[in-house]
N, C-alpha and C positions, 0 to 999 in steps of 0.2 A: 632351543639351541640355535636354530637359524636367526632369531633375533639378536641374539650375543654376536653372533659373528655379522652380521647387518650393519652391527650398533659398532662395530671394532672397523672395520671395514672405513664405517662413516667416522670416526674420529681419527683414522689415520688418512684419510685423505686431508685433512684441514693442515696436515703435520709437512712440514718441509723433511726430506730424508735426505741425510750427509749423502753428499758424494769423496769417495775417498781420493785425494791430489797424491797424496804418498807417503812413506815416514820413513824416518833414520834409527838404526839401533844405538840406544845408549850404554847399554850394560849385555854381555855374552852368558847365557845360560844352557847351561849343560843338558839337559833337559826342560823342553818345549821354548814355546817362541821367545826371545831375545825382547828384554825391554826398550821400550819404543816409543817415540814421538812420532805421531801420525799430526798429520793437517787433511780437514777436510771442508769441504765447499758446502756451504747453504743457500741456496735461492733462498730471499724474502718473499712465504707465502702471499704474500700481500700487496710487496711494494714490487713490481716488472721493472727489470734492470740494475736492481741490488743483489750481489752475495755476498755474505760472509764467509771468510776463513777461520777458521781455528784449530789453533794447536792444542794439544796435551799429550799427555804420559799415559800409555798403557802397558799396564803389567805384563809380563811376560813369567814366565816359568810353568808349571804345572797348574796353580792353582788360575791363571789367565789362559793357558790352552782350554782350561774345562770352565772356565766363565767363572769362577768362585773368586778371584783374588778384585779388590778392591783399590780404581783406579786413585792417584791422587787427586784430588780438587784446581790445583793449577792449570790454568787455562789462556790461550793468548786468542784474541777477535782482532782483527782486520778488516772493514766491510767496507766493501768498493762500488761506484758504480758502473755495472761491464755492459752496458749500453744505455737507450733513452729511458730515462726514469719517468715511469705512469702508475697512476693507481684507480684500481678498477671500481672501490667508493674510499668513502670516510674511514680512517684509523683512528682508534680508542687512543686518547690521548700515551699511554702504556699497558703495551700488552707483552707478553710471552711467547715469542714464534717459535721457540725451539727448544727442545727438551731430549736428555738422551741418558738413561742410566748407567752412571758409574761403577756398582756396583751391585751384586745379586737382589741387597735388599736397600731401598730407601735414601740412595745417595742418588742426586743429577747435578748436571750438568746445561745450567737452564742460559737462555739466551733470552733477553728483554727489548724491547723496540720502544722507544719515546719520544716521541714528538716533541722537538724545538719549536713551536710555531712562530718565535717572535724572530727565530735566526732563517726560518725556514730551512729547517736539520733535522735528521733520520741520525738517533743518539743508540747506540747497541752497546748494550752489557752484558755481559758473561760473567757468571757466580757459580759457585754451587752449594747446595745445600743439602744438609741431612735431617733426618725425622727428629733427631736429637739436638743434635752440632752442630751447625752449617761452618762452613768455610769464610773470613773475610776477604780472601783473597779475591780480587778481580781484575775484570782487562776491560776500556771501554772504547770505543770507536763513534767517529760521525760521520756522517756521508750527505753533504751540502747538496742542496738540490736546487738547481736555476729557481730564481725568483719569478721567472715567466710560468713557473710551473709550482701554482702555490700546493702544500698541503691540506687534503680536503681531511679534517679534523670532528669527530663525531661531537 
């Protein structure tokens, strides 16, 4: 048992965790929370002085008070950089910095990192995907990084 949680412990530190900015109610329900567009903030695990923002829809009503209801796939990314841009080694050409489940079972809400090297650009996509379905829907953003400051590229 202490290994499970060891091993949990160690894969959620690698994880960036949303910080919530705020959200607006879209639709008024009579019972339990009010459906809602939240934005919330992500440090890039990896890149010092990148967040991203993103938008989406979360359920409200009975079945979103007790975590059961299933959020929609639409999502908006905005990734800034909110001070001096460093990186502590090499980034995999694309990787995955952000994951967050949509739903009870098998739905996220995944965030992607890709390295431009010829533009020298930090490219972020937001998708989501299901075990079955996924969603084509997505939002993509760049964040230019001074040329004095190349990308160190694995």
């Amino acid at each position: 048992m202490k290994t499970v949680v060891a091993l949990a412990l160690m894969l959620a530190a690698g994880w960036a965790h949303a910080e919530k900015i705020g959200d607006v109610s879209t639709a008024f329900k009579f019972l339990g929370p009010d459906h809602k567009i939240v934005v919330d903030a992500y440090d890039d695990p990896k890149v010092q002085g990148v967040t991203c923002y993103v938008s989406r829809a979360k359920t409200g009503g009975l079945k979103g008070m007790v975590g059961l209801a299933e959020d929609k796939a639409e999502a908006s990314i905005a990734c800034r950089p909110v001070g001096p841009i460093s990186f502590s080694k090499p980034l995999p050409k694309e990787e995955e910095v952000f994951s967050e489940g949509l739903s009870p079972l098998f739905k996220k809400l995944r965030i992607v990192r890709m390295v431009d090297k010829a533009r020298n650009t930090l490219v972020y996509l937001t998708y989501s995907d299901k075990l079955i379905d996924g969603s084509p829907q997505n939002s993509v953003t760049a964040v230019p990084v001074d040329r004095a400051t190349p990308i160190p590229v694995k």
